[in-house]
VOPAGU-2260 file (C-alpha; in pm, 1 decimal, decimal comma):
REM VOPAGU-2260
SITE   aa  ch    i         X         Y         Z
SITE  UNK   A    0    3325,0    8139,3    7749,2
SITE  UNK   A    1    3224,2    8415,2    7910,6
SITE  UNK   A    2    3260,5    8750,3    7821,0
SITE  UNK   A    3    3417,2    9066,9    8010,3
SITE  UNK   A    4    3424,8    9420,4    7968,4
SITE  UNK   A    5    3677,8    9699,1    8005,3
SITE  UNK   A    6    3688,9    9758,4    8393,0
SITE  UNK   A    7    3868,7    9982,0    8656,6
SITE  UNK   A    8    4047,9    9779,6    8921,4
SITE  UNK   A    9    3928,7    9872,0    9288,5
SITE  UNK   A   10    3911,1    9686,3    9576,7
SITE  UNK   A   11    4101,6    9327,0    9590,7
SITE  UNK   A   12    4105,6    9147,6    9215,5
SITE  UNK   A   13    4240,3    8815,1    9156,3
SITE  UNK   A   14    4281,6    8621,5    8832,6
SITE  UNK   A   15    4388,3    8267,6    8859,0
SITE  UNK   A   16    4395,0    7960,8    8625,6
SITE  UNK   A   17    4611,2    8109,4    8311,4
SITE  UNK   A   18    4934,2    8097,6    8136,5
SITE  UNK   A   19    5118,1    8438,3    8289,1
SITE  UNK   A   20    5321,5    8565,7    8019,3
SITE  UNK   A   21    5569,0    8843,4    8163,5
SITE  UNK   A   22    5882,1    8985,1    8137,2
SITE  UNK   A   23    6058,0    8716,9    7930,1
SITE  UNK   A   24    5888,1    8388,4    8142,0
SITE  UNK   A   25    5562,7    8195,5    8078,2
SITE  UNK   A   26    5432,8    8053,5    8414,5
SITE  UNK   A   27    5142,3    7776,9    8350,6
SITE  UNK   A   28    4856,5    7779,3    8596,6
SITE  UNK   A   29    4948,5    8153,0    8769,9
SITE  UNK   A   30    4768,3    8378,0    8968,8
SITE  UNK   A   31    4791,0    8755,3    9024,7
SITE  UNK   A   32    4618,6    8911,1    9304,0
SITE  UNK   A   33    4573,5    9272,5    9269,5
SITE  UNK   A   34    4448,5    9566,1    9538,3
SITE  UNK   A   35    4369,7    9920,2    9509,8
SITE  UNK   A   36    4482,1    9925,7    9150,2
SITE  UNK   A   37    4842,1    9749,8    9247,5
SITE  UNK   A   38    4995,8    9384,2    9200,6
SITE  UNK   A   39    5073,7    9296,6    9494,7
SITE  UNK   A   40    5120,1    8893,4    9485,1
SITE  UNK   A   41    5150,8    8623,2    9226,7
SITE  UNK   A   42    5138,2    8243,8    9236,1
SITE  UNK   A   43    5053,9    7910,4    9079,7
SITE  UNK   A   44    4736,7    7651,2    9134,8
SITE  UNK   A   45    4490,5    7742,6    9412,6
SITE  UNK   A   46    4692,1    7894,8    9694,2
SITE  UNK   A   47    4523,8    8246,0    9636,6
SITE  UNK   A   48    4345,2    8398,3    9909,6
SITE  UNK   A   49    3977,1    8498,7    9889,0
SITE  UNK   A   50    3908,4    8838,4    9720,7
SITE  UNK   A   51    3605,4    9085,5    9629,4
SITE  UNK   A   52    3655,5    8996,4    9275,6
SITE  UNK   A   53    3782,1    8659,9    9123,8
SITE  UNK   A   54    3797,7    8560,9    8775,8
SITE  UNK   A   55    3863,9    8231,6    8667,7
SITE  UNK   A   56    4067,5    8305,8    8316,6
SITE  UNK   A   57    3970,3    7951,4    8179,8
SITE  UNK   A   58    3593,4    7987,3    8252,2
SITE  UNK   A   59    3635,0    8332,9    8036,5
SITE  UNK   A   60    3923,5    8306,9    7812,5
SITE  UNK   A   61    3894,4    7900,8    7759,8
SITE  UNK   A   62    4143,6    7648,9    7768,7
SITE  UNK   A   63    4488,4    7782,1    7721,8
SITE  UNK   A   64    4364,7    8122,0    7891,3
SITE  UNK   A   65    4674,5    8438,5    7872,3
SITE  UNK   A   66    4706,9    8643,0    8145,5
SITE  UNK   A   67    4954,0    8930,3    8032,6
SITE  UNK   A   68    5048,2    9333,2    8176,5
SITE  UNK   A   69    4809,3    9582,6    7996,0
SITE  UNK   A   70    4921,2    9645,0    7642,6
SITE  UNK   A   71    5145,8   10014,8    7642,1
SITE  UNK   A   72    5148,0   10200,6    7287,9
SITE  UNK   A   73    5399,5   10467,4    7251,8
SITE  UNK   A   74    5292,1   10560,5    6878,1
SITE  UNK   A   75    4962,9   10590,3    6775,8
SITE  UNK   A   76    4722,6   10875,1    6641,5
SITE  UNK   A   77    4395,5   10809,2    6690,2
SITE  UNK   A   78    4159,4   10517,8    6621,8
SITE  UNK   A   79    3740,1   10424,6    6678,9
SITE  UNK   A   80    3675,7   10740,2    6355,0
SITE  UNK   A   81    3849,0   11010,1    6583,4
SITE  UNK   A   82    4222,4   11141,6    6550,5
SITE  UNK   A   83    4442,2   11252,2    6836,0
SITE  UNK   A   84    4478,4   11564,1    6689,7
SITE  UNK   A   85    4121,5   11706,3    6743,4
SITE  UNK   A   86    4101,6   11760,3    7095,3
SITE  UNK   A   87    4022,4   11630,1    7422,7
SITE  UNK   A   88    3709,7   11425,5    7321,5
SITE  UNK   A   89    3870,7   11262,0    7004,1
SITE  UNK   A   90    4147,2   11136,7    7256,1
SITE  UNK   A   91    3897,7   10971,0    7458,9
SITE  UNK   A   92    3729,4   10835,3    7219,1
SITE  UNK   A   93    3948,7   10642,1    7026,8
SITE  UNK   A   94    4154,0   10579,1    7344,7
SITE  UNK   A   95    3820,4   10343,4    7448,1
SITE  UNK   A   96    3834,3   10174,6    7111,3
SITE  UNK   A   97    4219,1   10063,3    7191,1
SITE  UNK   A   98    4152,5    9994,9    7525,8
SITE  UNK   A   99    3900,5    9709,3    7461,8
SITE  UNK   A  100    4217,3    9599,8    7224,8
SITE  UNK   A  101    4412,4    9567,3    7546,4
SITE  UNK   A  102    4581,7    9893,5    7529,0
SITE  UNK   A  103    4544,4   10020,5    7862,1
SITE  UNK   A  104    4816,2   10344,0    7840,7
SITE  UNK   A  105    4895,1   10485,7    7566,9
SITE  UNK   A  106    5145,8   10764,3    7483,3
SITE  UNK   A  107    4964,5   11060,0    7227,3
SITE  UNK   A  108    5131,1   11104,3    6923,4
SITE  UNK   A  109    5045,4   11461,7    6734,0
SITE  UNK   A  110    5132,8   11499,8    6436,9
SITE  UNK   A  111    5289,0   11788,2    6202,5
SITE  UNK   A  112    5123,7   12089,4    6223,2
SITE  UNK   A  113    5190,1   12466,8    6325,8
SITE  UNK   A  114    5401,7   12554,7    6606,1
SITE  UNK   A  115    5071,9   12688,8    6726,6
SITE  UNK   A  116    4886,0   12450,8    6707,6
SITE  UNK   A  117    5097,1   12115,1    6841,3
SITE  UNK   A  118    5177,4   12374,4    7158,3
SITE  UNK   A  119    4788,8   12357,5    7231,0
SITE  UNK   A  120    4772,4   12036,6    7144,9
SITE  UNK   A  121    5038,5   11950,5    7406,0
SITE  UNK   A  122    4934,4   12167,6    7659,5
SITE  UNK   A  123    4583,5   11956,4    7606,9
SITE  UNK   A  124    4720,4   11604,7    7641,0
SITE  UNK   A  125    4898,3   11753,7    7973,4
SITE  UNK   A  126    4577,5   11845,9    8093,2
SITE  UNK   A  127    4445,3   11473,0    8049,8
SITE  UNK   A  128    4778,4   11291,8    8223,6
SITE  UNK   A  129    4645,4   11449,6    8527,6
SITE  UNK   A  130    4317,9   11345,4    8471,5
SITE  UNK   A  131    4296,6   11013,0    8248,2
SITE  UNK   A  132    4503,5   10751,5    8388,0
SITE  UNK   A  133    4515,5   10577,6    8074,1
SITE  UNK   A  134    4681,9   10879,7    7915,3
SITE  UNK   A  135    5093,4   10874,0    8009,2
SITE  UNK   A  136    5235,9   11152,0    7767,6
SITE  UNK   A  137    5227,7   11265,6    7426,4
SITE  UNK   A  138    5501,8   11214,9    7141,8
SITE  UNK   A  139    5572,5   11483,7    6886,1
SITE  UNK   A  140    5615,9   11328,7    6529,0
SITE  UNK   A  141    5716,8   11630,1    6402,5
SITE  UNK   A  142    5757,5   11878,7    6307,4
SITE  UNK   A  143    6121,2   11846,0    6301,7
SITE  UNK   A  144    6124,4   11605,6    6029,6
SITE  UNK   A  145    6333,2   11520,4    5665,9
SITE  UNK   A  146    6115,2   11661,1    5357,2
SITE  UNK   A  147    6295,5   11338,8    5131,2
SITE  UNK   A  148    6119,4   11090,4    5383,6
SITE  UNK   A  149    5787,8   11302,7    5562,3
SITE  UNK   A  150    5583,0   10977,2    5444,0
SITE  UNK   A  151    5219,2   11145,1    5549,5
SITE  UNK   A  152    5334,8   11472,6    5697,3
SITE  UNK   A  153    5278,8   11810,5    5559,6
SITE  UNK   A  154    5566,3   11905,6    5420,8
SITE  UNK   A  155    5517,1   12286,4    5397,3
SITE  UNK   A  156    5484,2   12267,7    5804,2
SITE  UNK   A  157    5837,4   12099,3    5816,7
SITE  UNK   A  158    6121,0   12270,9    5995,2
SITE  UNK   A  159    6469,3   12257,4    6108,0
SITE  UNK   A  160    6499,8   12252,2    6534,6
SITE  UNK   A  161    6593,4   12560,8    6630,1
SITE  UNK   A  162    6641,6   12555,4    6984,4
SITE  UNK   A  163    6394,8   12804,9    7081,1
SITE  UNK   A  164    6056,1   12589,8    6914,3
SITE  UNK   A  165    6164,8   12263,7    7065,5
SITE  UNK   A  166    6213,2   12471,7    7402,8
SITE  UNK   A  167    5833,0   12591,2    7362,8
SITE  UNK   A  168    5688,6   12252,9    7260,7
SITE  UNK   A  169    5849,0   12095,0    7584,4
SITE  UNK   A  170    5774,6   12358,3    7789,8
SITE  UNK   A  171    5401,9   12323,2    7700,1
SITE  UNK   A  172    5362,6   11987,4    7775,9
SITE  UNK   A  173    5470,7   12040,7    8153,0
SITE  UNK   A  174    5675,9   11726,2    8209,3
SITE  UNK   A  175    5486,4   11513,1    8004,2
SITE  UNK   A  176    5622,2   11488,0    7635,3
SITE  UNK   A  177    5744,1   11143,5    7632,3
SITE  UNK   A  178    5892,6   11104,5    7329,8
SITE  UNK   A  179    5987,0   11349,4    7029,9
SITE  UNK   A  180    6083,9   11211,0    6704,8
SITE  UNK   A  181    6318,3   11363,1    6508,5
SITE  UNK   A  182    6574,1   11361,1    6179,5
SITE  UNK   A  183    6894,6   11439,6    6355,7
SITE  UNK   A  184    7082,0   11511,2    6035,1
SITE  UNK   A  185    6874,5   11842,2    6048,1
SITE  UNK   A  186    7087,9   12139,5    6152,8
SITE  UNK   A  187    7100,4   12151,4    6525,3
SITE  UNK   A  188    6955,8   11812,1    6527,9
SITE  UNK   A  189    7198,3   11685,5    6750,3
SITE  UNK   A  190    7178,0   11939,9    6998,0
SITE  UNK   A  191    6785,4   11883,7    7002,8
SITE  UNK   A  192    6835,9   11520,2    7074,5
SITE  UNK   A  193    7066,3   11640,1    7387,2
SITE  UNK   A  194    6777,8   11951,3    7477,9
SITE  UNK   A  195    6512,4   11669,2    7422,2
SITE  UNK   A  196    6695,4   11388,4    7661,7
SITE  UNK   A  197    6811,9   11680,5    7916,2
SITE  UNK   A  198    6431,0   11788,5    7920,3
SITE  UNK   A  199    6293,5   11395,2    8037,8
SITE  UNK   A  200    6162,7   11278,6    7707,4
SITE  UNK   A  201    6271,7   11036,7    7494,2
SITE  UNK   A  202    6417,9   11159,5    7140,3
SITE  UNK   A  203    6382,0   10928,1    6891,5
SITE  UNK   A  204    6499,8   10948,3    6499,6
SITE  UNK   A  205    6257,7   10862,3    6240,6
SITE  UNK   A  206    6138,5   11019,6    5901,1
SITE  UNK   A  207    6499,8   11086,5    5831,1
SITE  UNK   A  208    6787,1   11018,9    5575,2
SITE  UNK   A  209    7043,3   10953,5    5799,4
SITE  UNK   A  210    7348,3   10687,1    5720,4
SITE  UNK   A  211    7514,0   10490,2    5975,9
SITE  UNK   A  212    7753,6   10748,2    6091,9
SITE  UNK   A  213    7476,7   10980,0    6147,8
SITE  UNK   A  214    7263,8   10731,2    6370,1
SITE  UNK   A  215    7566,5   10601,4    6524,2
SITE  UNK   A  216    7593,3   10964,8    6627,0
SITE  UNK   A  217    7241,1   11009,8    6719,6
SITE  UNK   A  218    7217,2   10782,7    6955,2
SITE  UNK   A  219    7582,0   10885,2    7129,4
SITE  UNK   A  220    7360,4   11236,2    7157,9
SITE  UNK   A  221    7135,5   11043,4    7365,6
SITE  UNK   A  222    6855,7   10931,6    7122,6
SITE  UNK   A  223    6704,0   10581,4    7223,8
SITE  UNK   A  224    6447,9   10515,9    7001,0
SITE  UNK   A  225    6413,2   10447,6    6608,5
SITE  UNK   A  226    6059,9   10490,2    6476,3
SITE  UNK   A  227    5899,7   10266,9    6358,0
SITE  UNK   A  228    6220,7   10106,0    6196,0
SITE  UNK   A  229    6266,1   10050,7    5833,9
SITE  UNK   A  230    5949,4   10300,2    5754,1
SITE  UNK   A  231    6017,7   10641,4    5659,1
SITE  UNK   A  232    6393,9   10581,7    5679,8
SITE  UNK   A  233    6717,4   10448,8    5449,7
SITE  UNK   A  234    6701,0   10092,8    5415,8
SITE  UNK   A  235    6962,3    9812,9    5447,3
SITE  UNK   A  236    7225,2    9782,9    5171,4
SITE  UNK   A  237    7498,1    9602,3    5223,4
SITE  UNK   A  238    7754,3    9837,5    5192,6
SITE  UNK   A  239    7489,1   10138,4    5366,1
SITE  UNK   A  240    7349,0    9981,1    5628,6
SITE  UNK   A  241    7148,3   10271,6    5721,8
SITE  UNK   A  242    7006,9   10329,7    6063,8
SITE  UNK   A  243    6790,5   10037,1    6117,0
SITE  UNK   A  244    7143,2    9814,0    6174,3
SITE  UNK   A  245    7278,2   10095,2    6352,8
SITE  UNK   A  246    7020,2   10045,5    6624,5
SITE  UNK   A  247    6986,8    9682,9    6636,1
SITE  UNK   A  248    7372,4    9710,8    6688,3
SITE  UNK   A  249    7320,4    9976,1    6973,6
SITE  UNK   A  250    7211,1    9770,5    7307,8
SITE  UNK   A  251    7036,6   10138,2    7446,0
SITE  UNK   A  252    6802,7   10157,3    7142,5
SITE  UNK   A  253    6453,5   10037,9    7162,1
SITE  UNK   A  254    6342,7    9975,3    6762,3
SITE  UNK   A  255    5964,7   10019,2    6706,1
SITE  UNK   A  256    5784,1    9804,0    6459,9
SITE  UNK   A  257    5465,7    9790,6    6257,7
SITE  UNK   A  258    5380,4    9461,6    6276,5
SITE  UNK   A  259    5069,5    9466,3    6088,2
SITE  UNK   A  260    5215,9    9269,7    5758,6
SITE  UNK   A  261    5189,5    9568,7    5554,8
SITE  UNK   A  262    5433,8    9841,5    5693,2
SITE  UNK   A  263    5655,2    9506,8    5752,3
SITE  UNK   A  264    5649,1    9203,1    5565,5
SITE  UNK   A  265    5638,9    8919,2    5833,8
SITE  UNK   A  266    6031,8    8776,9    5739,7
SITE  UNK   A  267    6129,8    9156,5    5821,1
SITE  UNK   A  268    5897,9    9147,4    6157,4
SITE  UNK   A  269    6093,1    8828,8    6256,0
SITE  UNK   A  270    6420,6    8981,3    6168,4
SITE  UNK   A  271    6368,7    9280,1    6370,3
SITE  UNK   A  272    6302,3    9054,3    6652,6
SITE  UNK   A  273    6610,0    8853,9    6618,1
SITE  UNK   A  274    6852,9    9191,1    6543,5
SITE  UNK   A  275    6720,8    9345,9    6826,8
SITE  UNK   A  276    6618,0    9058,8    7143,3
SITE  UNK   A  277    6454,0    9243,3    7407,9
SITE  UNK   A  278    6465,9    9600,5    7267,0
SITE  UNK   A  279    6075,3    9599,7    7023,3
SITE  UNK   A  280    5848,2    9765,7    7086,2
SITE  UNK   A  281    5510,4    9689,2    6889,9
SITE  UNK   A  282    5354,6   10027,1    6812,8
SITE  UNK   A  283    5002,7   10069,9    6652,7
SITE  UNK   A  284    5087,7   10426,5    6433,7
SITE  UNK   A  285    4714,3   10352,8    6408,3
SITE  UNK   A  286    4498,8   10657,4    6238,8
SITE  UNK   A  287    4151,1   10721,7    6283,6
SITE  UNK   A  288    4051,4   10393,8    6098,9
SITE  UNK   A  289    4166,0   10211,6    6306,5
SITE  UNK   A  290    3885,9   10011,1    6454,5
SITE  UNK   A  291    3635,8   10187,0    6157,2
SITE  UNK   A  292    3551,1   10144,6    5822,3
SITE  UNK   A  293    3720,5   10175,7    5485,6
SITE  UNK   A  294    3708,6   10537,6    5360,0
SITE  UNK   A  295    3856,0   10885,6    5393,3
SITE  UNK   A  296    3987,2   11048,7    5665,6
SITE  UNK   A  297    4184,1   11354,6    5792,4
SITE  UNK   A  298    4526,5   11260,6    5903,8
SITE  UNK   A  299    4736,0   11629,5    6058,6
SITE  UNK   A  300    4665,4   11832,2    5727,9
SITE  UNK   A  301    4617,4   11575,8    5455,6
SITE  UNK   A  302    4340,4   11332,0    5332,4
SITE  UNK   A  303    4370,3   10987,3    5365,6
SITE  UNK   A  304    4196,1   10690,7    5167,1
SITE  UNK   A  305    4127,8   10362,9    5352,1
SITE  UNK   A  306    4119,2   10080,8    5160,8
SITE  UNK   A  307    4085,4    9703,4    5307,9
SITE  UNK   A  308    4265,5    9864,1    5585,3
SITE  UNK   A  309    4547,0   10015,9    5414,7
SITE  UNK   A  310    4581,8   10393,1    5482,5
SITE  UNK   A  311    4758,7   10573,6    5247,3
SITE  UNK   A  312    4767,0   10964,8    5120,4
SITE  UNK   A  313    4731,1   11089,6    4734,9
SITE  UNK   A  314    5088,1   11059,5    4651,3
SITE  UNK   A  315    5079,6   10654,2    4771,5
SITE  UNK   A  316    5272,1   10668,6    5083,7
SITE  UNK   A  317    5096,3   10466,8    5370,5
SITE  UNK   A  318    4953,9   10709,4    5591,5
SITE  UNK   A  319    4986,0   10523,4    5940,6
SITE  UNK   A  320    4797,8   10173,4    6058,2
SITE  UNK   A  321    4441,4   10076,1    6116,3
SITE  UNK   A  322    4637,8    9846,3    6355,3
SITE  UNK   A  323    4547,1    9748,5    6724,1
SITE  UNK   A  324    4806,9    9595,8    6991,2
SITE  UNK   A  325    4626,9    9260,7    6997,0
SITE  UNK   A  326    4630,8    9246,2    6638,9
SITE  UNK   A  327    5038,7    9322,2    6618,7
SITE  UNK   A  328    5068,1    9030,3    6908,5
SITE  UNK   A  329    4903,1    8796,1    6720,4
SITE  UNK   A  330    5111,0    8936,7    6412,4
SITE  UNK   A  331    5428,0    8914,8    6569,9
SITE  UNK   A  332    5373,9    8550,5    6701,7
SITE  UNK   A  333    5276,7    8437,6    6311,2
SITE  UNK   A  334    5612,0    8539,6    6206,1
SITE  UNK   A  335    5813,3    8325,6    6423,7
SITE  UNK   A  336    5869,5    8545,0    6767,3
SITE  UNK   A  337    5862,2    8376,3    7093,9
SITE  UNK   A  338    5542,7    8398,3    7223,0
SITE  UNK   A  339    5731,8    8580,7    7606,5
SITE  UNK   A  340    5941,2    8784,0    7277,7
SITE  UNK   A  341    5602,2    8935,7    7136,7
SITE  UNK   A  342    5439,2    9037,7    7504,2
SITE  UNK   A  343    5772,8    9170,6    7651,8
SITE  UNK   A  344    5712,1    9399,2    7258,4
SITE  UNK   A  345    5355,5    9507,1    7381,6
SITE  UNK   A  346    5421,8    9551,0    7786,9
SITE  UNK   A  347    5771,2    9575,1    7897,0
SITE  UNK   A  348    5987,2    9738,2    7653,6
SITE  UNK   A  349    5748,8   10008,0    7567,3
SITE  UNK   A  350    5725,2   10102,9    7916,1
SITE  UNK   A  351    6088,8   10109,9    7940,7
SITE  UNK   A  352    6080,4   10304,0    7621,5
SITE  UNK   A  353    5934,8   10588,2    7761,3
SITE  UNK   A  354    6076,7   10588,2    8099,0
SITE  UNK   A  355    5793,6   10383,1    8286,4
SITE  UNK   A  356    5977,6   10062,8    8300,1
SITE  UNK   A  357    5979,1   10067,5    8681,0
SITE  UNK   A  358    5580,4   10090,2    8701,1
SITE  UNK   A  359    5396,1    9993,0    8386,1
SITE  UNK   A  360    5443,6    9621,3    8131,6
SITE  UNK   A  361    5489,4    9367,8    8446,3
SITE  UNK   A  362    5253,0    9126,5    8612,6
SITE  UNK   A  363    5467,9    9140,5    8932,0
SITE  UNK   A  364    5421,3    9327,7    9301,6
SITE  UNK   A  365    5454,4    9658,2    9317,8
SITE  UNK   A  366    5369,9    9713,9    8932,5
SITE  UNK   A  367    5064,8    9916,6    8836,9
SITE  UNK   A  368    4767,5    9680,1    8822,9
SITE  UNK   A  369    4706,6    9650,4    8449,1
SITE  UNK   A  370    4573,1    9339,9    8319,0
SITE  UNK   A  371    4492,7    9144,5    7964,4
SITE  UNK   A  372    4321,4    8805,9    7960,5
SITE  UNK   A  373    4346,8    8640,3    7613,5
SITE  UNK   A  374    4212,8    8365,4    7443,3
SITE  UNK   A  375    4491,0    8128,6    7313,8
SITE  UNK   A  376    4451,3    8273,5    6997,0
SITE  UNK   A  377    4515,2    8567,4    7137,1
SITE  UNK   A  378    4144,6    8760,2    7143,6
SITE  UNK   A  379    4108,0    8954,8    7424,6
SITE  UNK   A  380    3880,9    8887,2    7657,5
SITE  UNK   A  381    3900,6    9068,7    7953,3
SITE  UNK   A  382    4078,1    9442,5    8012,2
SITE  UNK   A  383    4174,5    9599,6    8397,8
SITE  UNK   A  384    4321,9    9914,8    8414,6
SITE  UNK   A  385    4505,2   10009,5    8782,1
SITE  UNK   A  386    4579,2   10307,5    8947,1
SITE  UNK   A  387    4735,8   10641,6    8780,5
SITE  UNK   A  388    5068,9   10715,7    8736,7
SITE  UNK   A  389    5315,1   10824,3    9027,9
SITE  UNK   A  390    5471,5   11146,7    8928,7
């Protein structure tokens, strides 16, 4: 096989002789044409007119060859030895390491840390959206999170949501907080879920003790996302069914999963697939190690010891992923999801998750011109990232 690297698409691109896996159909022996950074056509066997590039996804990817939208993440910290949190640089850097892991946009997730400091940090990732097309928001885990369930947050930086601080953390990211996570049983968390959803992002609950009712009520507030579900949260009993139920019951809730066999066993990644049909979304919550070696790192305030790729902080509690999108596909397909179940969970429902759903996750005209080529087990092989963002 031959062998690609990450690329820019400009000029006319067309990739023909693989399995196209998108939005919920597999279609054997597809092309995708794509110009200026666009899809702008799609077909099967050899009817695909001449273009400046062509790529023939068997002679690369082998027998078998996937063809698949560019991978979105929605929750991840850092990766490649560098964290989110420290700066423009860091973000870059381990923003290359997921992108040659198919990731080709990726939400910014910051964690805990001084109201001082995550407005910066905000204000930073805002800078790169206008400059990094890869880059498509950020997502504040924290700080307005439970104490009983801040897994690896620092809980001396945790805080209620007054109205005023989630205000200033919105207004610093200048339209482009995507999603803020948040423990609605907090006081006023309700009315931060509404201030959240009125401002454009998505709220999401996570790292929270909330029952059924209190979900249930969450999401009529206007949260749409549970983070990564059954982590940091109440878990099923069958007379408390907790909030994990209470969003694969809820048909506007998107549930995010860990599938990296260690945040979920792979019976629980199969069963969040068939509670909730078209609404994962495979997240990374990958740290620093992710795509490094074993050891210790800085995760927010606390240190973190990596060990066979487990991440976890002094007191035990995992301490994110060293998990990349590929890996969670492959992951999620081991378990028992349909193979179109476990792309739509990497392309199309993140992108919806986040409000992008109408230009990001498809391999379809019109759609930004992201592109993954697998190997049929699921290696990448190839990586095209299209044009930037309309806003």
């Amino acid at each position: 096989m031959a062998e690609l690297t990450h690329s820019s698409v400009s000029g006319s691109l067309v990739i023909h002789s693989a399995r196209i896996v998108s939005a919920g159909t597999i279609v054997d022996d597809g092309w995708a044409r794509i110009e200026d950074g666009r899809f702008v056509e799609t077909g099967t066997g050899s009817d695909w007119a001449p273009a400046d590039t062509v790529i023939d996804a068997r002679e690369v990817a082998g027998t078998g060859a996937i063809l698949t939208a560019g991978f979105v993440d929605i929750h991840g910290h850092g990766g490649g030895g560098a964290a989110f949190d420290d700066g423009i640089d860091a973000i870059r850097h381990a923003r290359a390491m997921h992108r040659a892991h198919g990731t080709t946009r990726a939400v910014v997730s910051l964690v805990t840390a001084s109201l001082d400091a995550l407005e910066a940090r905000v204000a930073a990732v805002a800078d790169l959206v206008g400059s990094d097309a890869d880059i498509i928001g950020s997502h504040l885990e924290g700080p307005f999170l439970d104490p009983a369930h801040k897994g690896a947050h620092d809980a001396a930086l945790l805080r209620d949501p007054a109205p005023e601080e989630v205000a200033r953390l919105l207004a610093a990211g200048r339209g482009t907080v995507r999603q803020v996570t948040i423990a609605p049983e907090l006081p006023g968390g309700l009315d931060a879920i509404r201030a959240i959803v009125a401002a454009g992002a998505a709220a999401a609950i996570g790292h929270t003790s909330a029952d059924d009712a209190m979900a249930r009520a969450a999401f009529e507030a206007g949260a749409t996302i549970l983070t990564h579900a059954f982590n940091a949260m109440p878990s099923i009993h069958h007379r408390a069914p907790g909030p994990v139920l209470a969003a694969a019951a809820d048909h506007r809730v998107i549930l995010e999963a860990i599938a990296d066999n260690v945040h979920l066993h792979p019976h629980i990644i199969k069963l969040v697939f068939d509670s909730a049909p078209g609404r994962v979304a495979l997240v990374t919550d990958a740290m620093a190690a992710a795509g490094s070696a074993d050891g210790q790192y800085i995760l927010g305030a606390l240190e973190v010891t990596v060990d066979q790729g487990v991440a976890r902080i002094a007191s035990g509690s995992i301490a994110g992923s060293t998990l990349t999108q590929d890996v969670a596909l492959r992951r999620a397909v081991e378990a028992g999801a349909s193979l179109e179940a476990a792309v739509d969970a990497v392309t199309t429902t993140p992108a919806a998750a986040v409000g992008l759903g109408d230009q990001l996750g498809r391999v379809s005209a019109g759609y930004l011109g992201d592109a993954v080529l697998l190997t049929s087990d699921f290696t990448v092989a190839g990586v095209w990232t299209g044009a930037a963002l309309a806003r």
